[in-house]
N, C-alpha and C positions, 0 to 999 in steps of 0.2 A: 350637742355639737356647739363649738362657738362660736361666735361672729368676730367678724375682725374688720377694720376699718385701715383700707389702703389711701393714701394722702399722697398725691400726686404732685409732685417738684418738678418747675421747669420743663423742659422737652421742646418742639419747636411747634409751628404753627405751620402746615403745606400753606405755598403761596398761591400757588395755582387753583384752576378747579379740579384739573386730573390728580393732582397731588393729595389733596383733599378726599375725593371720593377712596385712593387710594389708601389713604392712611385709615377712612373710616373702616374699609374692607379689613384693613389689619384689628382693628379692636372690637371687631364684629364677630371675626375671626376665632379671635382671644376670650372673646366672650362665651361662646361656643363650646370651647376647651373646656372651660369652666361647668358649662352645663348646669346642675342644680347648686350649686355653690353659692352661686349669684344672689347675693340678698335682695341687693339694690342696685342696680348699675351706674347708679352717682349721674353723677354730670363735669362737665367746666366748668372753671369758676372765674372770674373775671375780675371785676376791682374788690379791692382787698382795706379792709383798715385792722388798726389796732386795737384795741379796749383795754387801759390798763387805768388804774385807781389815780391816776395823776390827771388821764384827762386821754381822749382819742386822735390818732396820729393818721394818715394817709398812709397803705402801703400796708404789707401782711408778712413786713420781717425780711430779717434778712434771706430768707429761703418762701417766699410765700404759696403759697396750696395752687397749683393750677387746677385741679379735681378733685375726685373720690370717688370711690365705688365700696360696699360691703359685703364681704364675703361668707362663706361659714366652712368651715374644715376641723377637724379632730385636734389640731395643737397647733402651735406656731408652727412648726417646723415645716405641717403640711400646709402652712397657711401660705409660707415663706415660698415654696416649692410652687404654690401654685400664682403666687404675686412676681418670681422671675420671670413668666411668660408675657408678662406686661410692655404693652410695645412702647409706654415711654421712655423705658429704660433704653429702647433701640434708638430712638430720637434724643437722646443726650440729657434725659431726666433721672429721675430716680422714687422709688414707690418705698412710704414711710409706710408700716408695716405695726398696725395697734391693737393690742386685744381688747375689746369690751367686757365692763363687767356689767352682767344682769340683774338687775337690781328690781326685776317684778315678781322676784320668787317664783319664776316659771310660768308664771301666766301666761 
């Protein structure tokens, strides 16, 4: 089975506390769905830089990661399937969508 690694863009932030508890209920929700899928369930991510050979910049691009989470499912396509249920995308983000490749020879 593979892993796959979702990179979370944008979406908003509840202002509120009800808002808040509300939205966590959605990806608690979602998490759920997922069941053993779940490699890792990531976190937020908050300030951001760059690292490039010229020298390091403030800021994570013009699209920068608000999260991640890791997943595992049998190909992209079920990986895809199960990364549309992502409630950032209901919040006006969007879930980058990566395969890993395993590089421990199966250890």
């Amino acid at each position: 089975m593979a892993k796959f690694l979702l990179v979370y863009h944008g979406g908003s932030m509840a202002e509120t506390p009800e808002a808040q508890a509300a939205s966590m209920n959605t990806w608690i929700a979602w998490f759920t769905t997922l069941g053993a899928a779940v490699v890792d369930g990531g976190a937020p991510t908050s300030r951001a830089w760059t690292i490039q050979s010229d020298g390091t910049s403030e800021g994570g691009g013009a699209n920068p990661a608000t999260g991640y989470s890791v997943i595992s499912a049998e190909s992209m396509d079920a990986a895809s399937e199960l990364a549309k249920g992502c409630p950032i995308i209901a919040e006006g983000g969007t879930v980058e969508l990566c395969e890993t490749i395993d590089l421990s020879g199966g250890r």
